[in-house]
C-alpha positions as CSV (number, residue, x, y, z in Angstrom):
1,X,-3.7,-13.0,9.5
2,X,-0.2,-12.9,8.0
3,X,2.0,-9.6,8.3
4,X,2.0,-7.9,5.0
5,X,5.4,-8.0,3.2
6,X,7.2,-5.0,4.0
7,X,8.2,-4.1,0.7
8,X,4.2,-3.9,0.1
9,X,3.7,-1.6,3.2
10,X,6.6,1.0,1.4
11,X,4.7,0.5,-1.8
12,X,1.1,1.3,-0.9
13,X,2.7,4.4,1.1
14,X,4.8,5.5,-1.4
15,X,1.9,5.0,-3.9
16,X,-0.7,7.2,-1.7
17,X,1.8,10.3,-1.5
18,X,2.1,9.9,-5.2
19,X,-2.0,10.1,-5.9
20,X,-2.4,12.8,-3.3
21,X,0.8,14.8,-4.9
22,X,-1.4,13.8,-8.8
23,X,-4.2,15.3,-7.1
24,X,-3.0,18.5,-6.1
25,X,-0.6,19.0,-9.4
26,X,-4.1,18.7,-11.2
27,X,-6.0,21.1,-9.4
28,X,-3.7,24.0,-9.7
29,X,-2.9,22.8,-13.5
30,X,-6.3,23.0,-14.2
31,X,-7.0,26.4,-11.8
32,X,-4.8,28.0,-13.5
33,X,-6.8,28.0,-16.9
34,X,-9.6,29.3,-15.0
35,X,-10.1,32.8,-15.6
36,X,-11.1,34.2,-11.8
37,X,-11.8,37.2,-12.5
38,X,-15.3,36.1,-14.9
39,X,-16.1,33.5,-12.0
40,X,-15.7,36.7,-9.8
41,X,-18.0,38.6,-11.5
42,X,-20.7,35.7,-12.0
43,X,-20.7,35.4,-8.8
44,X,-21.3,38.7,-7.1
45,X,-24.0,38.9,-9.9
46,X,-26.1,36.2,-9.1
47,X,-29.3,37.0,-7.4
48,X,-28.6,37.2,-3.8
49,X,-32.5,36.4,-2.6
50,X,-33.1,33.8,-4.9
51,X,-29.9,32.2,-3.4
52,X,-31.1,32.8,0.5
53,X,-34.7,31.6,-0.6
54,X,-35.7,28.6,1.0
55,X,-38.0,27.6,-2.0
56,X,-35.0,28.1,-4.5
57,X,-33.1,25.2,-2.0
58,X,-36.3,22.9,-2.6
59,X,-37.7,23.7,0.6
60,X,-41.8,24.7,0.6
């Protein structure tokens, strides 16, 4: 098989950094409009033995 062009190698790195950098930028963007402090509370209410059940997992 031929050796890819080396300009291609730079290109397919350089373009992987940028989509993992995307990635991340857009998380925290996006975490930022979350407001924590209701997800907080949502959470600690939920119904801690329905959660543990087996049942509620689909388990019988």
């Amino acid at each position: 098989m031929a050796k890819s062009h080396p300009r291609w190698r730079l290109a397919k790195k350089v373009l992987t950094w940028l989509f993992f950098i995307a990635v991340v930028v857009l998380l925290v963007v996006y975490a930022k409009k979350v407001d924590w402090g209701d997800v907080w509370t949502v959470i600690r209410d939920y119904n801690r033995t329905a959660l543990l059940s087996r049942r509620w997992a689909g388990y019988y």
